[in-house]
N, C-alpha and C positions, 0 to 999 in steps of 0.2 A: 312599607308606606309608599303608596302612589307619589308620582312624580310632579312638582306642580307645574299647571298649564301655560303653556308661554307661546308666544307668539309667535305665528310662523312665519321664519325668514328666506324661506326658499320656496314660497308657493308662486307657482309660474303665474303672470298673467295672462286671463283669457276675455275675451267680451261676454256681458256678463248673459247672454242668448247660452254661451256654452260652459259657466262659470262651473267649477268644482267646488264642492262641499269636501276638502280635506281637514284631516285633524293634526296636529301634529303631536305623535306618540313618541313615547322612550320605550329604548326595546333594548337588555341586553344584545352582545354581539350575537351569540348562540341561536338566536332567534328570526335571522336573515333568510334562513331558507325558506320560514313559513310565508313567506308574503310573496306574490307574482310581482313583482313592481316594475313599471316601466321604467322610472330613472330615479336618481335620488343622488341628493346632495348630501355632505354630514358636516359635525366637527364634535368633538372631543366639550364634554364636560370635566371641570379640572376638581369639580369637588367630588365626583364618585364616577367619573371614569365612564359615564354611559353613553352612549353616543342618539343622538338626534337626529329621529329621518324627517323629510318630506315627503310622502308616499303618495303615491295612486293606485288604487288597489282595482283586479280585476272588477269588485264587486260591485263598484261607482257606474251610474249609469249617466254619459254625455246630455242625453236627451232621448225623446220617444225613437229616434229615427237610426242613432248609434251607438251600438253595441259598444262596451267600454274594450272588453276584449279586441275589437277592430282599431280603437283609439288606442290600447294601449301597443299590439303589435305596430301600429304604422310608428308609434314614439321611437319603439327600438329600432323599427328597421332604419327609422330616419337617423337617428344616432349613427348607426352604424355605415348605412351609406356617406352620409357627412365626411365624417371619419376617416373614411376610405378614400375621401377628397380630401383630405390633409386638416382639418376643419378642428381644431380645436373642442373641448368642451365648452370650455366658455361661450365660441365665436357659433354653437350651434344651439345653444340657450339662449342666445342674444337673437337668432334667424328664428327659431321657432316662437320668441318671443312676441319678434316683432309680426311675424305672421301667421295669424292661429288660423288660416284656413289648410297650414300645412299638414295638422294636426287632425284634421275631416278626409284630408286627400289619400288616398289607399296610398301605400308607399311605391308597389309599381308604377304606378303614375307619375310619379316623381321622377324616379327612378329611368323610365321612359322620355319624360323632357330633358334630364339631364345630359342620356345618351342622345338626343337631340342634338342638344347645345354642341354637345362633341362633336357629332358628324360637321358640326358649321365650322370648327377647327378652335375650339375654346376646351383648354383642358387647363388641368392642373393649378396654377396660380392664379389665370386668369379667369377659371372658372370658379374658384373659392370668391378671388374679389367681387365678380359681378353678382354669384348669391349671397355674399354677407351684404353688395350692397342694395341689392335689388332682389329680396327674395321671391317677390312677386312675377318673378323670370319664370318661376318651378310650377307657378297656379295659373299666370293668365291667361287666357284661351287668345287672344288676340296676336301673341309671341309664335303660335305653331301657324299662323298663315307667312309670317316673315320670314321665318324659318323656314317651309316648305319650298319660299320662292329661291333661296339658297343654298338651299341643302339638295333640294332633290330635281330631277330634268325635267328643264319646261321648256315655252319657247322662248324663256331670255334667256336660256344658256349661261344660267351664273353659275354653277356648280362648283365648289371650288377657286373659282375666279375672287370672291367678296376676301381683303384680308379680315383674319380676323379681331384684330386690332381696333378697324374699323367697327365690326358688328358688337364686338364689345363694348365699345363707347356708344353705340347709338343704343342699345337696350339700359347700359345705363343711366343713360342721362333723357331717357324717354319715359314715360308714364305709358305704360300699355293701353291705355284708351286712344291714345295718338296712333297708334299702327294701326289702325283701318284704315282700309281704302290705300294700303301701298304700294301692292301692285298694281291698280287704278294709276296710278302716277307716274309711276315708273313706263308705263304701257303709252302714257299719256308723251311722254318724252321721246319717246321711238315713231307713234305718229308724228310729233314735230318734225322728226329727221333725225334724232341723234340715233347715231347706226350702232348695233347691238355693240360691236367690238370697242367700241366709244362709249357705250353705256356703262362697260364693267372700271373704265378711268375714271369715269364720272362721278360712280357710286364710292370709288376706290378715296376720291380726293374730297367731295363735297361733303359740309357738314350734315350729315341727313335728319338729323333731328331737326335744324333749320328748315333745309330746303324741299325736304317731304312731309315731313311728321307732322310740326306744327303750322304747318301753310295748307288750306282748303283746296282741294282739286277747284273750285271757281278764280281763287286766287292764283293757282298755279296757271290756270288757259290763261287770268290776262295778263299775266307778268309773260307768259312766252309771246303772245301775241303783239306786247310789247317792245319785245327783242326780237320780234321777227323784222322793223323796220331797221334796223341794225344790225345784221347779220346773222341774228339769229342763230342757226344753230352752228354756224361757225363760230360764234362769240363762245359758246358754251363748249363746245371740244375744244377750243384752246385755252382758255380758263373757267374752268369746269363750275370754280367759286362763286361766279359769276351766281348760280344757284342760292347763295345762301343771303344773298342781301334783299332785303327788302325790297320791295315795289315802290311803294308812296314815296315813306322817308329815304331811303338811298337814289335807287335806279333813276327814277323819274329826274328828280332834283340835280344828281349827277352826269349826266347824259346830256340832262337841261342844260347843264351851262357850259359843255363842250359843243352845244348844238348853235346856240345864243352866240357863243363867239364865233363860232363858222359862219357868222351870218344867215344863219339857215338852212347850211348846204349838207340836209341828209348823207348823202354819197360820203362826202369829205369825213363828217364826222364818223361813219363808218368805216372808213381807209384810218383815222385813228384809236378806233376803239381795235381791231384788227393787228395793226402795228403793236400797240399797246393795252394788253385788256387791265393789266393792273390797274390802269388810270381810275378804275371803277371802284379802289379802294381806299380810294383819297378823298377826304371830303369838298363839300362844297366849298367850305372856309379855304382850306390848303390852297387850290385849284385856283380860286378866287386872290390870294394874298401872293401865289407866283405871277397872276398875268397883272395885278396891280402894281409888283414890282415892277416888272418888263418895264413895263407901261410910264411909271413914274421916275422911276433910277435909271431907267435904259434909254428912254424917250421913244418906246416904240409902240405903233399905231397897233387897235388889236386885232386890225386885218395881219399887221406882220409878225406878230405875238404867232396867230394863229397859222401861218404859212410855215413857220421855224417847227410849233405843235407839229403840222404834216410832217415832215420833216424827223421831227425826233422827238416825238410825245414823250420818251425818258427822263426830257427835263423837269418833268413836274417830282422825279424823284429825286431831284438834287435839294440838299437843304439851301434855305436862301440863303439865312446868316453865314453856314461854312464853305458853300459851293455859288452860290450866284452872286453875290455881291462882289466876294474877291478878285473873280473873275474878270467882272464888268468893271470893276477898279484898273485892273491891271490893263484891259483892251484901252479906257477910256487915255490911262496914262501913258498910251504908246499913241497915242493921236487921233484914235478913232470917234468920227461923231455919230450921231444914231446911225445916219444911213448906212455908214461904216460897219456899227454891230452888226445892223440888219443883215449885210452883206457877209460878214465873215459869220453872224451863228446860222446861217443858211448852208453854207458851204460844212463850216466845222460845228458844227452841234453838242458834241460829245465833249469837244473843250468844257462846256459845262459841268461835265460831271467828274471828270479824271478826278485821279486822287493829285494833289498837289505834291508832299512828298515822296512817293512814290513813282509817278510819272511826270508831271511838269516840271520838277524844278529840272529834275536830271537832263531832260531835254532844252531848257532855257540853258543850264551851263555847255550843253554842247553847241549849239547854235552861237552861245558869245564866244564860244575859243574858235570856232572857225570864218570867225570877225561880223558878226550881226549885232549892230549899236543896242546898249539899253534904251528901253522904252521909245522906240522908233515902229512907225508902223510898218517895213521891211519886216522886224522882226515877229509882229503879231501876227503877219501871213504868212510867216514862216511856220509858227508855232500852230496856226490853224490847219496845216498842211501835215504837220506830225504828230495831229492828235490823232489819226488812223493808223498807226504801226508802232509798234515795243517800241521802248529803248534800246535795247540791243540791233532789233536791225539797223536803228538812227544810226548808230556806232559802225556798223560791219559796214552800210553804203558810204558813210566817209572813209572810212577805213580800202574799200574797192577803189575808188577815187584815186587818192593820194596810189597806190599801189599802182595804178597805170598811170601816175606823174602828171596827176593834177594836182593845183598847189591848193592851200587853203581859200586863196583870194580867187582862185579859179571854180574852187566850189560855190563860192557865195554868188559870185556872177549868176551863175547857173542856176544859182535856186532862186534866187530873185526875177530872172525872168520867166523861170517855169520852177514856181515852187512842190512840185507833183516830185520832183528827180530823188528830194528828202522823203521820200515814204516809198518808193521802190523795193521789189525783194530783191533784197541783196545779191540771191543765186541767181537772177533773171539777169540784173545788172550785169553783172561778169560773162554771161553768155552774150550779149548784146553786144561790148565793149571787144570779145573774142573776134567776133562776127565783124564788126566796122572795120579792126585792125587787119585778121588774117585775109578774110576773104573779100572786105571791100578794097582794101587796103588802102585806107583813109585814117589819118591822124586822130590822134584820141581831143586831139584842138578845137576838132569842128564842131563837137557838144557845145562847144560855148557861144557858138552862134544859132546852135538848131539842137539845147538840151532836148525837145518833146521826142528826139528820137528815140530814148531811150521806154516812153512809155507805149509803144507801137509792141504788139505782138512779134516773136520772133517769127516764129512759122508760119502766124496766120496774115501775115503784111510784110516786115523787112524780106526775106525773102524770096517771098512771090515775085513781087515788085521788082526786088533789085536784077533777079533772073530773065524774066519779061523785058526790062529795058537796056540789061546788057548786049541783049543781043543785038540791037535798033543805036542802042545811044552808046554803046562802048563803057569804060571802066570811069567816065570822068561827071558823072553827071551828079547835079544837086542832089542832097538827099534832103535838103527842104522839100524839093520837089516836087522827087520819088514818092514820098512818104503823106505831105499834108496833103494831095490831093483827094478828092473826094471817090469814091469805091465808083460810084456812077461814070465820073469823070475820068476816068482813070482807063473803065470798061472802053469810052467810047474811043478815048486815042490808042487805044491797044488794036479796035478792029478798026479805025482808019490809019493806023499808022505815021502818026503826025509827029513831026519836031517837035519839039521841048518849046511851052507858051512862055507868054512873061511870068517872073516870078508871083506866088500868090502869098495869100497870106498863112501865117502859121498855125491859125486859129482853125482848131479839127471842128468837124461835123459835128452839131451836135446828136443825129442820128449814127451817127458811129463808134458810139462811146464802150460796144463790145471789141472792138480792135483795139482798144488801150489795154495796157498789161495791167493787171489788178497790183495794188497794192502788197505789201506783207503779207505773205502768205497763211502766214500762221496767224492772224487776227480776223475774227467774225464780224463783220462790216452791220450784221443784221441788227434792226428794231431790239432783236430779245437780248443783243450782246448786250447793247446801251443800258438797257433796262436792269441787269445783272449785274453790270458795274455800278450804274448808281446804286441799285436798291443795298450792295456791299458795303459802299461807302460810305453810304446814308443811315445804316443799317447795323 
């Protein structure tokens, strides 16, 4: 007795241009060899033990144009190349399901993209996920010109260069109609100016789905044309992101209102888009809600909002609630009025952003044991002065101090008239202090009349200087002198040979600010350190 007809549960779906006319038959087991079948699914009947195929038999014809025989070897080869990429059954009934033009495509074809994909450096897992998720990676004609420009030597020299990380994210999350016209774009970048060796960071960092894919080569000329008054293709080698933000709604708007607070001074706001390219990814609101703090909690003008910005654009990544408010609480409580902030976040900027318990508090308790009053403005420029070096150096320069039998009250003196002596490297300190004692031989005492000594280079000023006028003036002369005069001034009593003038004042050049000894050595004084600290903090 024939078998009754039931429904077939495992007929692949096709578009119905390529629809199958299968039947679903019962076939003893013994009966498997007769049939050429591309694939087939089964299970178990519990009432007579027969088993239930879904078949496609050589004999089915696709259409006028293919041969079923062709459809059915490309099924198996596709199975098995799958396969061979670690691909499940299931996850390759699911791929072919979802893309029946895989199933028209001769299987070398495939087979050929795939080894493709590999040369770009996408094997194994990552090439399973990007065809389970994108099988349309294996068919679309659009993927071999992206491909060519990466894979093989041209004159962008990517070869290699692209991770592949990257190019697996951008064909995922790209529809294949978006990749035309990418080397057009790419090409369009390098006339800007960004130089090839800058191109391969570029590609490496930016989202390119964003910043090529879905953006029109007309759109792209004017967003660069754009940032050409901005620095253009400097903006974009140091942050590459810069790329993936809109024109209209971001850049324009954004730039707008760092432009708007410069009072207009292109140049300016270019020296901080420069210093600061993140600033580009904060919005207009953020941007807007720190200079109206400034401005309303701080009482600062936003010409001087905007001077501190030059200065140290980082602050826009301090949070206000947990970094600017507390801050400007703690300056306001030690005596300072606007003009005061104005003055000290000009100078210390970075105050801003420090982590509190990790670097300020540590540094407010060393500063009160070596006698700096709470909430006094001695001590807010003291703390302005040591927001440029560790904690530990803070420690090891008191610590040099006291060790050449300075007292604690001898330290404060010192830093109160020259609060620079607190942020000194500590190993420069000790060679300086060596220097006054052995070979000036001059009391460790006279710091406390003329601390700035210690921020003079050794080799490149104390002892040129001291050499020069030992010869002329003997072993006894000022080193206020010797030292604050001016490199000009200095030139010219050296070739007239002139007595020692009245005394001057202690106040250095401010054209000679490379003859002061740099700070902590081991701290990065730069734009991007600020920037890394806050965004940590913040972050």
């Amino acid at each position: 007795m024939a078998a009754p007809a039931i429904a077939n549960p495992f007929a692949l779906p096709l578009p119905s241009k390529y629809r199958l006319r299968t039947t679903s038959l019962c076939f003893p087991p013994s009966a498997f060899a007769i049939f050429p079948l591309t694939n087939f699914s089964f299970h178990h009947k519990f009432a007579n033990n027969l088993l239930f195929l879904s078949c496609r038999c050589g004999a089915l014809t696709v259409n006028a144009d293919y041969s079923t025989s062709t459809f059915s070897d490309s099924g198996i080869m596709l199975f098995s190349l799958f396969q061979e990429m670690g691909l499940s059954v299931r996850e390759t009934e699911a791929i072919l399901d979802a893309s029946a033009a895989l199933r028209l495509i001769p299987s070398e074809s495939i087979r050929s993209r795939i080894q493709f994909l590999q040369s770009a450096g996408l094997y194994g897992a990552a090439l399973s996920r990007l065809i389970a998720k994108r099988p349309d990676v294996l068919t679309a004609e659009e993927i071999d010109g992206v491909l060519s420009l990466i894979v093989n030597d041209n004159d962008l020299e990517l070869k290699g260069k692209i991770e592949p990380a990257q190019i697996e994210r951008l064909l995922n999350a790209t529809d294949p109609r978006f990749l035309g016209g990418f080397e057009k774009k790419l090409k369009l970048l390098l006339q800007f100016g960004v130089s090839k060796d800058k191109l391969v960071r570029v590609l490496n960092t930016v989202n390119l789905t964003k910043a090529l894919c879905l953006r029109s080569f007309e759109e792209m000329e004017r967003m660069l044309a754009f940032l050409q008054r901005f620095g253009g293709v400097d903006l974009i080698h140091r942050r590459p992101a810069v790329l993936n933000y809109d024109l209209d709604t971001q850049l324009i708007p954004r730039i707008g209102f760092i432009l708007e607070l410069s009072g207009g001074d292109e140049a300016a706001t270019t020296t901080v888009l420069h210093k600061f390219p993140f600033i580009l990814a904060y919005t207009v609101d953020h941007l807007k809600d720190h200079v109206e703090f400034l401005n309303s909690y701080a009482g600062l003008s936003s010409e001087e909002i905007f001077r501190i910005v030059l200065v140290y654009p980082g602050l826009f990544s301090a949070s206000r609630k947990r970094k600017l408010q507390p801050r400007i609480d703690f300056l306001k409580q030690c005596g300072l009025s606007s003009q005061d902030l104005y003055k000290f976040l000009m100078k210390a900027p970075l105050f801003l952003s420090l982590s509190f318990q990790e670097n300020l508090a540590n540094k407010l308790v060393i500063l009160v044991k070596i006698g700096y009053r709470n909430r006094t403005k001695e001590l807010a420029m003291a703390m302005g002065a040591v927001t440029r070096c560790s904690c530990k150096n803070l420690q090891e320069v008191i610590g040099v101090f006291l060790n050449y039998g300075l007292t604690c009250d001898d330290i404060l003196d010192m830093s109160k008239k020259h609060p620079q002596v607190l942020q000194y490297n500590h190993e420069s300190l000790e060679e300086k202090l060596d220097y006054l004692i052995e070979e000036m031989g001059r009391e460790v005492g006279e710091l406390l009349s003329f601390p700035a000594f210690l921020g003079y280079k050794l080799d490149g000023r104390i002892k040129h200087r001291y050499e020069e006028k030992r010869k002329t003036l003997g072993e006894g002369m000022s080193i206020n002198k010797l030292l604050s005069v001016s490199v000009a001034t200095f030139s010219i009593k050296k070739k007239k040979k002139k007595a020692p003038e009245a005394p001057v004042s202690t106040i250095h050049d401010p054209n000679e600010k490379e003859d002061l000894e740099l700070q902590d050595s081991s701290i990065d004084y730069s734009t991007q350190h600020y920037q890394l600290k806050a965004m940590a903090n913040d972050h």
